[in-house]
C-alpha positions in Angstrom: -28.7 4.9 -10.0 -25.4 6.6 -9.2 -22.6 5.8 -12.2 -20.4 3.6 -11.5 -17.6 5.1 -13.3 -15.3 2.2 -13.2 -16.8 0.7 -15.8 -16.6 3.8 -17.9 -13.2 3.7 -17.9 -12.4 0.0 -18.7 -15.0 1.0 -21.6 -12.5 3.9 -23.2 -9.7 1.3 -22.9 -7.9 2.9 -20.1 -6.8 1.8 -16.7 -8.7 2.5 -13.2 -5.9 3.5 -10.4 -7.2 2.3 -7.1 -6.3 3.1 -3.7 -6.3 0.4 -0.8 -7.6 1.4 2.5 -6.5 -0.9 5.4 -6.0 1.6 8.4 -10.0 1.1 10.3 -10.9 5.3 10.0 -13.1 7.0 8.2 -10.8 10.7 8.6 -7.7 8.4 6.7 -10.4 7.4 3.6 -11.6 10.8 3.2 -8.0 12.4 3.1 -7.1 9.4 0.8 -10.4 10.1 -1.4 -9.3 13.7 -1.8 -6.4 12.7 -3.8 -7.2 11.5 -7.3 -7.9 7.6 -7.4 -10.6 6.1 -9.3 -11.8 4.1 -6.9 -11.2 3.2 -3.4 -10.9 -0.4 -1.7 -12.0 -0.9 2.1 -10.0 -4.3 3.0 -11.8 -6.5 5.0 -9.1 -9.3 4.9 -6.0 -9.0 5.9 -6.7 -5.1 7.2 -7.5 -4.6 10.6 -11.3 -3.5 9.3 -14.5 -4.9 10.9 -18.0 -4.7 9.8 -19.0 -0.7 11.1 -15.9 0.6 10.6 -16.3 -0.6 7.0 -19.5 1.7 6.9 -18.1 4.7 8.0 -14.9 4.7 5.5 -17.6 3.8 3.1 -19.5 6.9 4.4 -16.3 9.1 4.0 -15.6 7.8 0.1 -18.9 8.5 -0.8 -18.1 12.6 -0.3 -15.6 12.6 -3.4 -15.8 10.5 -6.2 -13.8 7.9 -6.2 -15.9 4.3 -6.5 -16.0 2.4 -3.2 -14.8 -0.9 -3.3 -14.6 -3.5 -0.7 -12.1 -6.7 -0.9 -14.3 -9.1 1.6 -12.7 -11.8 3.9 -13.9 -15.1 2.5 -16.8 -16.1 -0.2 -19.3 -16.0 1.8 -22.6 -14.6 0.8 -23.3 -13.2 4.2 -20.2 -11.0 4.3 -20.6 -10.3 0.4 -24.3 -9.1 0.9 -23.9 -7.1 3.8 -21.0 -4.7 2.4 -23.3 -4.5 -0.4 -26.0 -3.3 1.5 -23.5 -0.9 3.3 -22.7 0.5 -0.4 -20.0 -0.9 -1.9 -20.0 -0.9 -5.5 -18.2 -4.0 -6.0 -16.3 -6.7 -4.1 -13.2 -8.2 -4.5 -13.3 -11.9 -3.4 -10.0 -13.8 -2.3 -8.7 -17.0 -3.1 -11.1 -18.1 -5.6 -10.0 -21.3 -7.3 -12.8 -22.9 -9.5 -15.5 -22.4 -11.8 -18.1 -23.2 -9.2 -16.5 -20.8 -6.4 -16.6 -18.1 -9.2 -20.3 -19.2 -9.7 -21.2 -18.3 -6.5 -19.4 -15.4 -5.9 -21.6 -13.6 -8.8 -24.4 -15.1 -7.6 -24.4 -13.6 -4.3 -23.8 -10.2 -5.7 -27.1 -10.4 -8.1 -30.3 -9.8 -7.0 -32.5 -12.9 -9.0 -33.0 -14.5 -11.1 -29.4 -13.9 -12.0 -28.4 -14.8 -8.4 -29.5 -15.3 -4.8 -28.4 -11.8 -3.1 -31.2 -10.7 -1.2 -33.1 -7.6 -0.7 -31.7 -5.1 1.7 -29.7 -2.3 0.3 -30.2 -0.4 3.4 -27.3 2.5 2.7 -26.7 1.1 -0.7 -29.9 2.9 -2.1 -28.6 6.3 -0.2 -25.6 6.2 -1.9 -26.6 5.1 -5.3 -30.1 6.0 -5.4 -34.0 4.8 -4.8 -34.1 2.7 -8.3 -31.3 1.0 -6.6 -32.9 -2.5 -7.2 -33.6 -1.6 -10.6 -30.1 -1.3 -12.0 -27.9 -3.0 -9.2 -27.2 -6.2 -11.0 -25.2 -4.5 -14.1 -23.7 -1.6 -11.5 -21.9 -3.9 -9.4 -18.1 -5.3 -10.1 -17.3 -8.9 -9.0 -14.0 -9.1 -8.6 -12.3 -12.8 -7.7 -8.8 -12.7 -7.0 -6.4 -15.7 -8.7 -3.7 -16.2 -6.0 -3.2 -20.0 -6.1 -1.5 -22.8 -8.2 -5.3 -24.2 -8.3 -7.0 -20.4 -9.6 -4.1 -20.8 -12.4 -4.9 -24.4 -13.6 -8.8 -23.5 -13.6 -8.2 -19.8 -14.9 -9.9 -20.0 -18.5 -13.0 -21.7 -16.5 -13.3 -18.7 -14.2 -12.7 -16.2 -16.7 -16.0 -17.6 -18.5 -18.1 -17.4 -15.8 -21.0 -15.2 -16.8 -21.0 -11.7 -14.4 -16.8 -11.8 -13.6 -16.1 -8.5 -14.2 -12.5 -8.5 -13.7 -9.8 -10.4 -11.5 -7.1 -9.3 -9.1 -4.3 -10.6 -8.9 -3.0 -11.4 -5.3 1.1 -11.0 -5.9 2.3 -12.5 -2.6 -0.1 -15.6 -2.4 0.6 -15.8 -6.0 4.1 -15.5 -5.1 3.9 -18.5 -2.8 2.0 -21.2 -5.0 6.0 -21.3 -7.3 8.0 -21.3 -3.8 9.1 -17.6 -4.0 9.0 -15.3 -1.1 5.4 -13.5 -1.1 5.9 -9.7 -2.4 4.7 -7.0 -4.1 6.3 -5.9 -7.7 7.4 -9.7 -8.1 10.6 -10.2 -10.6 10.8 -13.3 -10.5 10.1 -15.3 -13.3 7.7 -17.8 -12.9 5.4 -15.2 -11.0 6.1 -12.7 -13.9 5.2 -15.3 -16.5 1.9 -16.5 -14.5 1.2 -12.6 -14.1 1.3 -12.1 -18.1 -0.5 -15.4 -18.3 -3.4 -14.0 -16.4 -3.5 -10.6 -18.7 -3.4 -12.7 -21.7 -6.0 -14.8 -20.8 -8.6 -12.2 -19.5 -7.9 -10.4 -23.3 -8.9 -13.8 -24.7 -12.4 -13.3 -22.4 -13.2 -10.1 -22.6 -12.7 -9.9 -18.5 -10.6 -6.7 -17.0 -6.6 -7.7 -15.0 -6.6 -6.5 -12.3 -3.3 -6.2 -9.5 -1.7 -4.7 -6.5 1.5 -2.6 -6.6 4.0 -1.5 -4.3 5.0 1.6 -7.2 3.7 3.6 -9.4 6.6 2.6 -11.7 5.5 -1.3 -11.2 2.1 0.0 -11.5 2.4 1.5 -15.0 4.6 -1.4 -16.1 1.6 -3.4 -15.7 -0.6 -1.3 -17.6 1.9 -1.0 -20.5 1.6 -4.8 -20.0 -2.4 -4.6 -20.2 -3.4 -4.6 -16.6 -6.4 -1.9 -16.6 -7.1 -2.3 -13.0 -4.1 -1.3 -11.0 -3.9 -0.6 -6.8 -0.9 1.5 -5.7 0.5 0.4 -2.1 -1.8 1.3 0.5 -2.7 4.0 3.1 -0.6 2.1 5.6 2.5 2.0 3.4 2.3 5.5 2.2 2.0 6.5 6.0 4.7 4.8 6.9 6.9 5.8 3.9 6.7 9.7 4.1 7.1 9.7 8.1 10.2 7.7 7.5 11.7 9.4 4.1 10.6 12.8 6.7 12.3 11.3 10.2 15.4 10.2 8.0 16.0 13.8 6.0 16.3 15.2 9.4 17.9 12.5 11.0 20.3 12.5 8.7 21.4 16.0 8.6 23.4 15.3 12.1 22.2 18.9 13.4 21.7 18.7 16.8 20.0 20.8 19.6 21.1 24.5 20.1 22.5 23.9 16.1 19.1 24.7 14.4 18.0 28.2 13.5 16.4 30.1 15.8 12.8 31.2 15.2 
């Protein structure tokens, strides 16, 4: 079965840089997996992403080697199983809030006896290979994400679950559960406590922190801080933020027409 080198990494000690794909295209993933992340994550949440479009981006990682990742909308084993089957390497699972919800996330990503995912890795075994089945259940990540006032209450419990791989910390829901205004790169305090709460706690368990930046300078605070799982912004934001920084360099150099060189 293909590597997946994700766990590689977390097993030298260093930190995975992930990408965050939420524009639906398979052309933006591949230019986005020609550029040096670790791994790649298709959102299915809060993205405008459905099902096939998934596949395709999935498709377009899967020429490069970053990891393809997948954050799914809800824990439900349907969804879970079926980007699964599609390929994904491992799924990141919002607004998980107990033991028992952790349970069954892990369980729906392992074949049994260790769970109840069933058999069907229809582009899964193209991607990783035909012993698939065979190696599937220590390959793929599970991922929950602690976003809530309840996730933090219950957060040594989830952290023992047997199969979490890692967490991900959600900044803006997290942000919301202390009454601060949801953001990414949080300075407030009781969201920057609860964050190094979270990293201390998956130290204590031998479980990966994992969390989503707005900038690389945030980003490698938080792996100073012991975050080994870090996202940087998105596809989206970094569209958005060279076409303005480029609009604004020329908008701002008050040259107007019959001004510019000729060529």
């Amino acid at each position: 079965m293909r590597e997946n080198t994700l766990k590689s990494i977390w097993a030298r000690g260093e930190a995975v840089v992930n990408g965050w794909l939420s524009i639906p295209s398979a052309f933006s993933a591949e230019v986005m997996a020609h550029q040096g992340f670790d791994s790649l994550t298709v959102d299915m949440q809060h993205g405008v992403v459905d099902y096939q479009v998934a596949v395709t981006m999935l498709q377009a990682v899967s020429t490069m080697p970053p990891v393809p990742l997948a954050r799914v909308p809800w824990n439900d084993p349907a969804r879970i199983m079926k980007i699964l089957d599609a390929g994904a390497y491992g799924v990141i699972c919002p607004m998980v809030n107990t033991r028992a919800q952790a349970e069954a996330l892990v369980q729906a990503c392992r074949y049994p006896p260790r769970g109840y995912r069933s058999w069907g890795p229809v582009r899964a075994s193209l991607y990783a290979g035909a012993d698939y089945g065979d190696h599937a259940n220590d390959t793929i990540v599970v991922m929950p994400m602690i976003e809530t006032a309840e996730a933090l209450e219950n957060l040594d419990e989830i952290l023992s679950v047997p199969g979490v791989d890692a967490v991900y910390v959600g900044p803006s829901d997290l942000s919301l559960a202390f009454g601060c205004k949801p953001r990414l790169d949080q300075t407030d305090p009781p969201v920057v406590e609860a964050q190094q709460r979270i990293v201390e706690a998956c130290k204590r368990h031998g479980v990966v922190a994992g969390i989503h930046n707005a900038t690389a300078g945030y980003a490698l605070k938080m792996i100073a801080g012991g975050y080994r799982f870090v996202t940087l912004a998105s596809d989206s934001r970094f569209l958005a933020a060279k076409a303005g920084e480029e609009v604004g360099i020329v908008r701002k150099s008050g040259l107007k027409a019959g001004q510019l060189p000729a060529y």
